[in-house]
N, C-alpha and C positions, 0 to 999 in steps of 0.2 A: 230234170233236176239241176244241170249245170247252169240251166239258162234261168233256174230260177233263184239259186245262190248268186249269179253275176250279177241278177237284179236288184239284189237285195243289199250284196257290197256296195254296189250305184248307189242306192238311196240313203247310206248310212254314209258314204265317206265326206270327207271334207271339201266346200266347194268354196271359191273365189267367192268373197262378200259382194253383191253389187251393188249396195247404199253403202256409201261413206258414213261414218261419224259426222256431225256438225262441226266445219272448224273454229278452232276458240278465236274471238275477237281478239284480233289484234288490240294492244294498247297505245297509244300513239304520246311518249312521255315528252313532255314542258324540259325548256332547256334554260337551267340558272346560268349566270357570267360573274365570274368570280375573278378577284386577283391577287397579288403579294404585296398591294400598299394601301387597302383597305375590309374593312370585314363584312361578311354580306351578312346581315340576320334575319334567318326562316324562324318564323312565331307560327307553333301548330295545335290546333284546337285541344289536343292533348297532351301531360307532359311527354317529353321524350324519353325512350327506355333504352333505347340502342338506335346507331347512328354508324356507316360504313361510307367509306369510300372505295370505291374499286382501284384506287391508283393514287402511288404515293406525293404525286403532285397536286392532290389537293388534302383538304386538312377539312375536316369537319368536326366541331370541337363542342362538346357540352355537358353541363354539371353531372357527372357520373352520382355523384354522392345524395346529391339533393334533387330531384326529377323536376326540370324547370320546362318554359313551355317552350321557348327559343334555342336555338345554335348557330356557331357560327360558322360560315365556311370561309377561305382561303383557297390562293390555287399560284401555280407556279408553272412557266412557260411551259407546254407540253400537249402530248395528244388530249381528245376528249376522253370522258369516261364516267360514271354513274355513280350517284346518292341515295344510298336504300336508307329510309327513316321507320322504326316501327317505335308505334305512340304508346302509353301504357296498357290503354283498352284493346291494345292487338294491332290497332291500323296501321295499314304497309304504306307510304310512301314508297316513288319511286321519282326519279331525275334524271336527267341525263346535264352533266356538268361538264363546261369548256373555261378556258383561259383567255378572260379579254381585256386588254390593258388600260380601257376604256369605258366604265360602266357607268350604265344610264340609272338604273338601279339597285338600292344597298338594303332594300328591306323586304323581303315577302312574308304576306296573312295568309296562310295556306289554310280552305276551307275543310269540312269534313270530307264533301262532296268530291276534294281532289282524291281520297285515297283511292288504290288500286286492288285492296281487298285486305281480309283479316287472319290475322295468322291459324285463326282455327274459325275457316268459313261453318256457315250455315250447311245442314246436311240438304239433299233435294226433295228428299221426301217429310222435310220436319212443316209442322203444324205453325210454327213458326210465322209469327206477318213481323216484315221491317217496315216499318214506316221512315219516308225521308222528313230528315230534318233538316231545317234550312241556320244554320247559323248567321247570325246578322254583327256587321261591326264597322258599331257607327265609330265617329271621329274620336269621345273622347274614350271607347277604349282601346285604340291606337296610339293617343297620347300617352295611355297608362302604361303601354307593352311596353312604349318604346320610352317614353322617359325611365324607367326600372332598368331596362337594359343600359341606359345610359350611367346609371349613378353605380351600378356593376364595372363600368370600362374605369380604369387610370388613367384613361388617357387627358393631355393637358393642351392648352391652349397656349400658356406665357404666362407671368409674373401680373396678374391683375388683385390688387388686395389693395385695401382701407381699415385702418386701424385707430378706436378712440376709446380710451379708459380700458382694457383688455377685452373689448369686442371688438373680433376681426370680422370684417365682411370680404371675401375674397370670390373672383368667376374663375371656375377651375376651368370649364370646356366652352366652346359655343359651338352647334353643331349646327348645318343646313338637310333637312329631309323634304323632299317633297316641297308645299308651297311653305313652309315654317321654320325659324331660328329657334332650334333649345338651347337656353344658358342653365348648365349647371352650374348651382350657388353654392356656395359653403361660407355657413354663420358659426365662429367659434366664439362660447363663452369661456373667459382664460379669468376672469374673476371670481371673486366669492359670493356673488350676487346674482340669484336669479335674475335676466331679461325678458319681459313680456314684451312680445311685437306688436307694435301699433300697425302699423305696416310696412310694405316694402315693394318701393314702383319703380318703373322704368320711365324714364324721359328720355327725350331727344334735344339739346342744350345746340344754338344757333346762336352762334358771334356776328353782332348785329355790324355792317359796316359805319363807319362815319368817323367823328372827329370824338364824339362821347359813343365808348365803349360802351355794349349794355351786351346782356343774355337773353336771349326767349327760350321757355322751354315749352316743351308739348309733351303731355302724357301718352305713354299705350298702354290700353290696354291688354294684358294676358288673354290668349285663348287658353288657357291651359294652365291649371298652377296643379304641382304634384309634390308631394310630401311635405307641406310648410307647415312648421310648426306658428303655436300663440305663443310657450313659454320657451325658454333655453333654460334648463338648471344650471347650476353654479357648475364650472369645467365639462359643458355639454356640446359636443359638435353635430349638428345639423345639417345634412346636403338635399338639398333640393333642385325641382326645372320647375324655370318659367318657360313655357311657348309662346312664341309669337308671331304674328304675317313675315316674311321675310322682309327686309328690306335693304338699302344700302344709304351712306352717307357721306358727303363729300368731306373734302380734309376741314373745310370751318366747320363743323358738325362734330359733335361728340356725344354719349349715349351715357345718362348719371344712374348708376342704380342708388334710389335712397332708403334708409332705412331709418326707420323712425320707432322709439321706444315708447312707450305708453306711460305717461304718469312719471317721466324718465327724462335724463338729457345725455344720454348715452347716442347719440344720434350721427350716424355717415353716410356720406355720399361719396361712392366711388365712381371715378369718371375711367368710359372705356372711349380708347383711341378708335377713330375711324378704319384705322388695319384692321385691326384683332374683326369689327363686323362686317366689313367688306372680304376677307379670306378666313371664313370658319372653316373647321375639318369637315 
């Protein structure tokens, strides 16, 4: 009897597992570079709901009120430390964020594919099929992210305005990303009269050397035109980007944005200095 209750506590007590669990895959997070005299902008396939830093030396900043697709981040000399992003459909972002005073990069397209999971995963027994979807993003909706974001920022460039009859033509920003120049425009109609645009081009104006002064100009063409209006109503301000190839221009060189009215003689041409497109922000 004794030896038959010993045997029997034996076979019921609790014994040492000897298969482990599976351990969870590691995740091996992507490192942003961020600093304090420019802003990095992450553009994520969903809008943004919430946005964390782990540490008060960096800053990750975006529309709480309105659910946009981009943020932006900052960062201030100090240790490293982490970006949790969760999108509106649930998706986690995660980062691992440092301070470099020196960035090679100011804009990241974070795919679906980057997320790191959903804040209310799939169960393991659900009937459930996820199929991958592949997001694709060609060049001009990168233009469109990123010019929008731009006509968002105040930021300025210098004192560039032309002014005839109360329509001003003024270049608030010029911006360098990648291989392209954005010029944000702003067209104010300050009269009583609707402007219809004829159009409005960029040249490149070349002071010809010799004894008889002359000009040559050359057109570029836009890769990219975003928000441009046909009309202006009567006290209507319009901001727009042109994109363009990058390029540079020596000092006898200067770059005319023209503007031409339709059926009109309301018509300028503002000349930008060779600084302002040889050091855009």
């Amino acid at each position: 009897m004794l030896i038959s209750a010993f045997l029997l506590l034996y076979a019921f007590a609790p014994r040492p597992c000897s298969a482990q669990a599976p351990a969870q895959q590691q995740i091996i997070l992507d490192t942003i570079y961020a600093n304090d005299q420019k802003n990095v902008a992450l553009f994520f396939p969903e809008p943004i709901r919430q946005g964390i830093t782990g540490s008060e030396n960096f800053v990750f900043t975006y529309n709480r009120e309105k659910e946009q697709y981009f943020g932006l981040l900052q960062a201030k000399p100090g240790k490293e430390s982490n970006l949790l992003v969760i999108n509106r459909n649930g998706s986690i972002f995660s980062y691992i964020v440092m301070y470099r005073e020196r960035l090679k990069t100011l804009n990241y397209f974070i795919s679906t594919s980057s997320s790191i999971g959903n804040e209310k995963p799939v169960a393991h027994d659900s009937t459930r099929i996820v199929k991958p979807t592949t997001q694709i993003y060609n060049r001009a909706f990168y233009y469109q992210k990123f010019c929008s974001y731009l006509l968002d920022r105040k930021q300025r460039i210098g004192r560039i305005k032309q002014r005839n009859e109360d329509i001003v033509l003024s270049i608030e920003n010029i911006v360098f990303d990648k291989e392209e120049l954005y010029f944000v425009i702003q067209i104010r109609n300050k009269s009583t009269l609707d402007y219809d645009l004829n159009f409005l081009k960029f040249a490149i104006q070349t002071r010809q050397k010799g004894n008889r002064k002359s000009l040559q100009s050359l057109y570029q063409e836009p890769l990219f035109t975003f928000n441009q209006p046909t009309k202006l109503a009567e006290n209507e301000t319009v901001r727009l980007v042109y994109v363009l190839p990058k390029f540079s221009i020596s000092d006898d060189r200067r770059v005319i944005l023209e503007l031409n009215e339709k059926d009109g003689e309301r018509n300028l041409k503002l000349k930008v200095s060779h600084r302002f497109i040889n050091n855009p922000n």
